[in-house]
Structure formats: structure tokens, C-alpha cells
N, C-alpha and C positions, 0 to 999 in steps of 0.2 A: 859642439858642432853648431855654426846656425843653423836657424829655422830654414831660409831659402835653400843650401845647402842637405837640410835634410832629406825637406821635400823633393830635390832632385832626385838623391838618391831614393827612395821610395816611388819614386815617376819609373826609374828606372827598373828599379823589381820588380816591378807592377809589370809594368812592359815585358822585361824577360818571364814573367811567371806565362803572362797570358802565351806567348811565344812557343814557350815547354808544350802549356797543354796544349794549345793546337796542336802543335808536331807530333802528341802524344797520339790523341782524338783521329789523326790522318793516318800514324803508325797502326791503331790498332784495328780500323773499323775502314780501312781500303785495303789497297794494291798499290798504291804510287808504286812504280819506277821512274828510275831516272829514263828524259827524254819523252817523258807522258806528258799529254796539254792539258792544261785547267783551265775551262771559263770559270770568272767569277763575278755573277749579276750584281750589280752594281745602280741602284734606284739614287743615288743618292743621298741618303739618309747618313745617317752616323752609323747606324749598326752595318751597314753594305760597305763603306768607307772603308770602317776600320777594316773588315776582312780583309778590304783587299790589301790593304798596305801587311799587315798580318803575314798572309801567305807571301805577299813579294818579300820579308822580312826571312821566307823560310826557302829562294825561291833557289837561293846557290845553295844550301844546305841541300833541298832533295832533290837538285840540279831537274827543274820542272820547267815548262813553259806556262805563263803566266797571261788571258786573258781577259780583256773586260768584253762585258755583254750588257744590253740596257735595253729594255723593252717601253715605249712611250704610249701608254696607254690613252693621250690626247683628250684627259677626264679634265684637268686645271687649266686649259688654255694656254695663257703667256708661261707660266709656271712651268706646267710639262714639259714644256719646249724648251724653258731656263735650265729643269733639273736634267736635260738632253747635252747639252751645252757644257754645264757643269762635269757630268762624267768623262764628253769629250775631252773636255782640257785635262780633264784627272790622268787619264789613257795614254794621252800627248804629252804630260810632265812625265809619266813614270817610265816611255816607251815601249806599251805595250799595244796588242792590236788592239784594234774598238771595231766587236758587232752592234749592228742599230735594228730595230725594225721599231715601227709606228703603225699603230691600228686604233682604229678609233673603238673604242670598245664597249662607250652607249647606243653607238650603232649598233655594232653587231650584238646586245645584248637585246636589244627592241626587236632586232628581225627575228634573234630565235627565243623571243620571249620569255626570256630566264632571267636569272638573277644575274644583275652586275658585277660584284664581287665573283663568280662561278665564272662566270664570262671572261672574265682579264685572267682569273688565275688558269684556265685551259689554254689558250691565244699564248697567254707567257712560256707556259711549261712545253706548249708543241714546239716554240719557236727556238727551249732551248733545246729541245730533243734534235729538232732539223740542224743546230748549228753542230749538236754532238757526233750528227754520222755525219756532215759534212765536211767538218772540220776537224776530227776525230778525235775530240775532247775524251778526258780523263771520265773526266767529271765536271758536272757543272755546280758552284759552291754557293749555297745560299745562304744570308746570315739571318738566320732565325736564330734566338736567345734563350736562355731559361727562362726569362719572361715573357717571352710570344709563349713557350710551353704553356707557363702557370695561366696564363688570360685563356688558352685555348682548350687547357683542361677543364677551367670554369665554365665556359661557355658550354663545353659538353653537359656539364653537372646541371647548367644553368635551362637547358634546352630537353634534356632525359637524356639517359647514356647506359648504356650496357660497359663491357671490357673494350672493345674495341676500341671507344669515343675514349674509355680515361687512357688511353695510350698515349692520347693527343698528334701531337706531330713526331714520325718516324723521322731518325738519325739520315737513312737512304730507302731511296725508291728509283730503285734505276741509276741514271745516272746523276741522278739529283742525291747532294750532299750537304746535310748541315751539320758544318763541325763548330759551332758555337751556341750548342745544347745547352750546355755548361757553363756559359758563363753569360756573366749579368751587364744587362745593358749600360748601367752605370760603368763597370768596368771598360767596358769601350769609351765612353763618351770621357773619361780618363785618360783612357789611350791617345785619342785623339789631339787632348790636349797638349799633352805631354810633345805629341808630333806637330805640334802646330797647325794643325790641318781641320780646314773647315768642312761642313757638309751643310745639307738643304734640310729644311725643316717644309713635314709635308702639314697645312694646314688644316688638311680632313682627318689626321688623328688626332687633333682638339676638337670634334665634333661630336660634343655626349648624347649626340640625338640616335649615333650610331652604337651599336650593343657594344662593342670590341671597345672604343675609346671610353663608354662610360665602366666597363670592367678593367681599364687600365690607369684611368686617373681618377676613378670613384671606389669601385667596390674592392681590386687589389690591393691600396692604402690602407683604407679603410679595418679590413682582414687582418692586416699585419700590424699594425698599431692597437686595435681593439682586443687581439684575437692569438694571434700568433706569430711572433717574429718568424723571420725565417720560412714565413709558408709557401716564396716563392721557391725556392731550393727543395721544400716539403714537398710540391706538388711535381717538382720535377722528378724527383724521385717517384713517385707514385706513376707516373705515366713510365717510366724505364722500368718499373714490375710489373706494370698492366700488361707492356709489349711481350715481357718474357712469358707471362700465361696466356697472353692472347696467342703466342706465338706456337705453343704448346698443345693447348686446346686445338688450333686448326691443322696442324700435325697430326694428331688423333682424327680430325673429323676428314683430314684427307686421306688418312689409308684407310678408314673405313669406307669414304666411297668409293675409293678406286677398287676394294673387292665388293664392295654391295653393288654397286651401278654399273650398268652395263651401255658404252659408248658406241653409237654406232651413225654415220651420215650424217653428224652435228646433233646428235640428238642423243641427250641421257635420259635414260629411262632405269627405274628403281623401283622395284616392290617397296609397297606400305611397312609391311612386315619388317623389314631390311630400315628402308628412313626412321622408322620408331620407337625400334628397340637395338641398346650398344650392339648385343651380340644376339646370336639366336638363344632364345629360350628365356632371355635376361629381360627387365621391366621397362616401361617405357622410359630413356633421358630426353628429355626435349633437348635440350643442352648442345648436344651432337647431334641429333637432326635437326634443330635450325642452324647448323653452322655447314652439316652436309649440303640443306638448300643455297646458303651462299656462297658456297665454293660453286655448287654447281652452275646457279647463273651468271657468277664473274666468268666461268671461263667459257659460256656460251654468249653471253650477251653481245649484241653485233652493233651497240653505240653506246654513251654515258649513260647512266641512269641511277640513282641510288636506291637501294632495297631497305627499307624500314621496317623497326620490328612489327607494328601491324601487316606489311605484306608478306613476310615470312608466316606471322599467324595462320594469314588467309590462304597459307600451302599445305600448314598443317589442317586446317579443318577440311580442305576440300580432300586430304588422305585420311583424316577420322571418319567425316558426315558426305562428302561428294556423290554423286550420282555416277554409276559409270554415262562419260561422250564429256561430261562437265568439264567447263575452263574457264581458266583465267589470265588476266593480262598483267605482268610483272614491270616495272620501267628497264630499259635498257632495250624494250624491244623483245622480250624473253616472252612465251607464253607455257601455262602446264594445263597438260590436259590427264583428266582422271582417267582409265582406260582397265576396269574391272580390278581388280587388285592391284596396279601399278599408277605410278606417275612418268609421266611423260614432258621431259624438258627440252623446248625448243624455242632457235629464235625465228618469232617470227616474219622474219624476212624473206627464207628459205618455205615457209608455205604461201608465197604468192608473187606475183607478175609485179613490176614496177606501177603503181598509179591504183592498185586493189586497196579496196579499203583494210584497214590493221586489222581486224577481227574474219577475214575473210579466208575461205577455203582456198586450194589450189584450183585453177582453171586452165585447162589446156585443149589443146586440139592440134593433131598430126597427122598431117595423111601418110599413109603407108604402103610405096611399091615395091611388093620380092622384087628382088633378083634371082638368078637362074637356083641359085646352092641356098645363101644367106642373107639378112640383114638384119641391122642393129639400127633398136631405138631408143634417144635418150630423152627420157623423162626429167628435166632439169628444175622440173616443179617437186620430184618425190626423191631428187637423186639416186633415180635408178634408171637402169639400162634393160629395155625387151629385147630379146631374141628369139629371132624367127628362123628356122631352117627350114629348107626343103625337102623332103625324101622319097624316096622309091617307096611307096607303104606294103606292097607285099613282101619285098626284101629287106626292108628297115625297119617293120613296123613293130615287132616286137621287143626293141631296142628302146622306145619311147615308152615303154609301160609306165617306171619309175621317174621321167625324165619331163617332163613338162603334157599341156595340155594340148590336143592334137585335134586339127580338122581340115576337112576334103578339101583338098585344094581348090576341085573342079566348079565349086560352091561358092565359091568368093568371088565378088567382084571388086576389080582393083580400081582406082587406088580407095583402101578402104582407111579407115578414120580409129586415131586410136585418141580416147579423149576421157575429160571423169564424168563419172555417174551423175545425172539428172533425175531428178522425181518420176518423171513420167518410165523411165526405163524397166523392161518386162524382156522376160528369157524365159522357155521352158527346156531346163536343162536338161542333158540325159539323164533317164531313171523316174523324170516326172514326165507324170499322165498330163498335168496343166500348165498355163502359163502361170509365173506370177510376176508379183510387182521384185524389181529387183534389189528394192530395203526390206521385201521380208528374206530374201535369201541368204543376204547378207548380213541382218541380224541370226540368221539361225550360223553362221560361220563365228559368231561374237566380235564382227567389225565391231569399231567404236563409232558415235555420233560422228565425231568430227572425223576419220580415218574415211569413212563410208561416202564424206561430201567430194574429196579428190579421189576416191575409187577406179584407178583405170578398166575402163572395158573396151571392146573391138567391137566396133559400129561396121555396118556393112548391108547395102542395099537397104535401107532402114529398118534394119533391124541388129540387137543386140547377138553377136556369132561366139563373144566370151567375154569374164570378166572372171581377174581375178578371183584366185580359191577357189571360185565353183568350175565343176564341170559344162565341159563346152555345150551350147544348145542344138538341140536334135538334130535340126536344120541343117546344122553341119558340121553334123561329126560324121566319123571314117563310118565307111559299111563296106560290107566283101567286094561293092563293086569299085571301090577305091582305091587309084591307082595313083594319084600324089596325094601329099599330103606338106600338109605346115606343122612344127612342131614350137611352141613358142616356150619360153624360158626365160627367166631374169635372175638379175643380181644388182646389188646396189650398185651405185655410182664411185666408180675409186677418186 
């Protein structure tokens, strides 16, 4: 057979091999049905290319709809707007639709003073999330390779890593899908040949100044000619066993929160006892309690933020060594606070007013008019709701024993003020001979530091008439000659 000849026929297996596995890779780790949409992001490079023509090669097979999607990050100038252009036309030969958006992405990486790279890859991945419920995509397909794995593995190794980092990049996360795990960039750039089809070459992945390209045309060669054939397929494999124990491990570390930890108004809170040791009675694993803290702040955290293993550390010692009222600030917007044997996980957003400094208490202020029977107050700083009744107190009044904290109605003057605790604030509750200050009261109830600074109490004629846990002050609470009364009551915020 000739050589030209042969080589066809090898263009051509190559081709159907790569074909197989994709359709495999879609079979085994989706849901396609027929009639389902696929974007498929499309940067112009060769590995995006090939995808796409790939899956259009598969597209009457699993009878799908077939989109392009291109996000122009506006980094290269004339370029950007070339490799725009280019996918255009790509879209327009094979007739399919083409989503566009363009954001300039040094801007907006300057305003919120972050990292460039973190910057494009959020802006990319919202925009394909917005096109998936708008346009109610399958999936949206990204060509990542076994050698984006192997470089991304390294860089883990290269940077410190735990199980999580040697995972590298996940197969799906949502509706993001990489079905070209498995196979090697070479093999595309083959593919492509064979199709006759060109693609963009991005000029900042020849830039060894950047970690990524000097691990891709310096230190991955290098490994595998020195060192170990084959170490990109090696390492890809090593990130597809990481996944399955990392997968495993937080398996474990999440039923053990969901029975250790107790949810309640956006806020987990966890005995020491419970985060430190697997089971009762058993020795301390870190292991599972630092995996319990990060399940806990992924699912409270109220923006991005990544949690490092030093700030994990610094949760565990503040539940070893902490002071009960003690806290600390986590990224993502999370804070814990120590609170005598427990922790206490919240985001800080939910303890404060728009424009409060991050480390700040709740601050509030409500004035409060009855009405004739009832009224409700919402507390949107502590997500909780006060209630206030009225009642007959010689005919009601022994109905309120178990039921909340009760005073003369005749005593009050309206509208009176329900707001948090201050320094200067003093009450002599019923049963005391004296006034006091109302931080020793409320240290003798075991408030915590920080629980004590948003403290609600009921201000009235200037003075304190109740607060929280304690019994009502003298001033006005019920006596035989008491003929209304208020009976006040709460519950969280649903």
C-alpha cells in the first residue's frame, strides 16, 4: 500500500477512534437526549475547534442541537477581535447559532482587585451559565485535554496541594462539561489536519514568564523525556483517583455534619466535641473536621472566596485554644465565632446593615406601636420575629406563666423603641434589690461577646423595660393592680 495511502487510512482511524470515545465519554458521564441543546465554547484555539467539529461529527448520531458560544475577553486587542471573527465564520460555515459577549476583563479585574486569570475565568463561566437557562443548553462543552489536566495537576504539586488540588480539573460542574479528559492535544491538532481546518494560535501561551506555559513547554517535556514517558496519561490518571477519594472522604465528612451540626437562620453551629472527634468517644481525625469546616462554609458563604489550608488551621485552633465571644474572618464573607463549647458559622452579611464595617455587630432601631389585640416585629438583622400581645391580666394572666416575658401595659409609653444593647445600658430586673450594668446580666445568662453586641432590648421612657432572657425590670412588670398587660414572644425568622 503506499505511504500517502496509508497515512489516510490512519487519519481516518484516528478520526473515528477519537469519535468513539467522545460518544463514549457523553454516554457515560451525561443524560443527552435526543432534542437536548449543547453550547460548545469555542476560543478558537485547536483544542475548542476540534471539539466542536467532534461533536457536530456526532450531532445526527445523538440527533442534538449543536451550539457555538465565544466569550472575548478584549486582553490582545486587534487579535481578540480576530479570534471573534474567526469563530464567527466557523458558526456561519457549519450553521449553527453563535452566542458572543465581550467584557473587557483588565478592567474589571483592576476594579475588583483580583487576579486576571480568576477574573476572565468567573465573567466566562457566568456568561455560560446565563446562556444555559436562557437558552436551555444541555450542557455547555469545554475542551480541556489530558494535558491541561497533567500542567494543572503540576501546578497543584507545584504550589502545595492536599487530595482536592491532585484532582485537578473535574470531568462536570454543573452544566460545564469536559469530554476531552482523555485525550491528548496532539491528537487533536491531528484531527484537525486530517479536516483541513485551521484554528488561532493564542500568543500568551508562549509566554514562559507565565507559570502555566513555562509548565507546558518547559517542565512537562522535560518530565517525560528525563523522567517518565507517558507521565502525561500518568498524571491523568492520578487526578481521576484523587476525585474518587476526594469524592468519598466528603461523602463521609458530609453525613457526619448533617448529624453533628445543627442549621438554623443561615447559621451552623457545631459542638467542639462533635467537629474533632469521627464519632463520640473515638480520638481526634483532623481529617473530617477539616473537611466538615469546608463543606460548612461552601454552603454558607454569600460570595467567592477560597478557604486555605492555613484558614481551616485557624478554625481548628480557635476550637482547640479560643476564648469563649472569639472570632474570626474566613473569605467568602463567612465569619466563626467561638461561643463556650461550640462554633458558630455564619455569613457575615446577615449580621449587618448595608455600608457596616465587615467585623461589625448588628445595629438596629424600631419603634413599636400596639395595637388593640397584637403586633409583630421583624428583626431582619437577627432573623427573628417579636411578638407582642395584649391581654386582660386578671383573666389571662395565668396563661402567660410558661409563655414569654410580661409587663403593665399601663407603664409604657408608646411608641417605644426596640433596638441592640449599648455599654451604657442598666435594668434592675425583678428579684434584684439593685440596678446593674446590663453586660453583667447578661454575662451571668452566658451571652457570648459578640451575641451580647446585637442584644435586643425594649427601650422605653429612657429606660431599659426588657431584654432578652432576663426577667422584665421592676418598673414594669405586672402587680395586683394590673389590668393590661403586653406579653412579648419570639421566634426565628421563617
Amino acid at each position: 500500500m503506499p505511504k500517502t495511502k496509508k497515512n489516510r487510512v490512519a487519519n481516518t482511524l484516528s478520526a473515528a477512534n477519537l469519535l468513539k470515545k467522545l460518544n463514549r465519554v457523553l454516554r457515560e458521564n451525561t443524560s443527552i437526549t435526543p432534542g437536548d441543546r449543547i453550547g460548545v465554547a469555542v476560543s478558537g484555539g485547536a483544542d475548542s475547534v476540534a471539539l466542536l467539529l467532534l461533536l457536530l461529527g456526532l450531532r445526527q448520531k445523538l440527533s442534538v442541537e449543536i451550539s457555538v458560544v465565544h466569550f472575548n475577553h478584549k486582553l490582545r486587542g486587534i487579535a481578540s477581535d480576530n479570534d471573534e471573527k474567526f469563530v464567527a465564520a466557523l458558526a456561519k460555515k457549519h450553521q449553527v447559532k453563535f452566542f458572543l459577549r465581550r467584557e473587557d476583563i483588565a478592567a474589571k479585574a483592576k476594579a475588583e482587585r483580583g487576579n486576571l486569570e480568576d477574573a476572565g475565568r468567573r465573567a466566562r463561566y457566568a456568561f455560560f451559565e446565563n446562556l444555559a437557562r436562557e437558552h436551555k443548553f444541555k450542557l455547555v462543552a469545554i475542551a480541556h485535554t489530558a494535558d491541561d489536566q497533567a500542567e494543572t495537576v503540576l501546578a497543584h504539586i507545584l504550589r502545595g496541594t492536599g487530595l482536592a488540588g491532585l484532582g485537578g480539573i473535574h470531568p462536570r460542574a454543573g452544566i460545564i462539561f469536559r469530554p476531552l479528559l482523555e485525550v491528548r492535544r496532539s491528537e487533536l491538532r491531528d484531527y484537525l489536519k486530517t479536516k483541513r481546518q485551521a484554528w488561532r494560535e493564542d500568543a500568551s501561551n508562549r509566554d514562559v514568564k507565565r507559570m502555566r506555559a513555562r509548565i507546558r513547554r518547559k517542565l512537562l517535556p522535560f518530565l517525560e523525556k528525563q523522567f517518565q514517558p507517558g507521565l502525561t496519561e500518568r498524571l491523568s490518571q492520578l487526578a481521576a483517583l484523587a476525585r474518587e477519594d476526594e469524592a468519598f472522604l466528603n461523602e463521609l465528612a458530609n453525613l457526619r455534619m448533617l448529624s453533628a451540626a445543627k442549621f438554623s437562620r443561615g447559621e451552623f453551629q457545631i459542638s467542639i466535641k462533635n467537629l474533632l472527634q469521627a464519632e463520640s468517644g473515638a480520638k481526634q481525625i483532623a481529617a473530617i473536621g477539616k473537611r466538615m469546616i469546608r463543606l460548612i462554609v461552601q454552603k454558607i458563604k454569600p460570595r467567592p472566596g477560597q478557604l486555605s489550608a492555613a484558614h481551616v488551621q485557624s478554625v481548628l485552633e480557635l476550637a482547640t485554644k479560643g476564648e469563649n465571644g472569639k472570632a474570626l474572618q474566613l473569605p467568602g464573607g463567612v465569619e466563626v465565632h467561638r461561643e463556650k463549647d461550640a462554633l458558630k458559622f455564619l455569613a457575615s452579611s446577615r449580621s449587618r446593615k448595608k455600608g457596616q464595617p465587615h467585623n461589625s455587630p448588628a445595629q438596629y432601631a424600631y419603634e413599636l406601636n400596639l395595637g388593640l389585640a397584637k403586633s409583630q416585629l421583624h428583626i431582619v438583622e437577627l432573623s427573628l420575629v417579636l411578638h407582642f400581645r395584649v391581654i386582660d391580666w386578671p383573666a389571662e394572666g395565668r396563661e402567660t406563666i410558661d409563655t414569654g416575658a410580661v409587663l403593665d401595659l399601663g407603664r409604657l409609653q408608646f411608641p417605644c423603641i426596640v433596638r441592640n444593647w449599648k455599654p451604657a445600658d442598666a435594668m434592675r430586673p425583678v428579684g434584684h434589690q439593685k440596678v446593674h450594668k446590663l453586660a453583667r446580666l447578661l454575662n451571668e445568662i452566658a451571652a457570648s461577646r459578640w451575641d451580647k453586641l446585637s442584644w435586643p432590648v425594649l427601650y422605653n421612657g429612657g429606660q431599659v423595660a426588657w431584654a432578652r432572657g432576663l426577667p422584665v425590670a421592676s418598673e414594669f412588670a405586672v402587680t395586683s393592680a394590673t389590668r393590661r398587660a403586653v406579653v412579648i414572644t419570639e421566634e426565628p425568622e421563617s
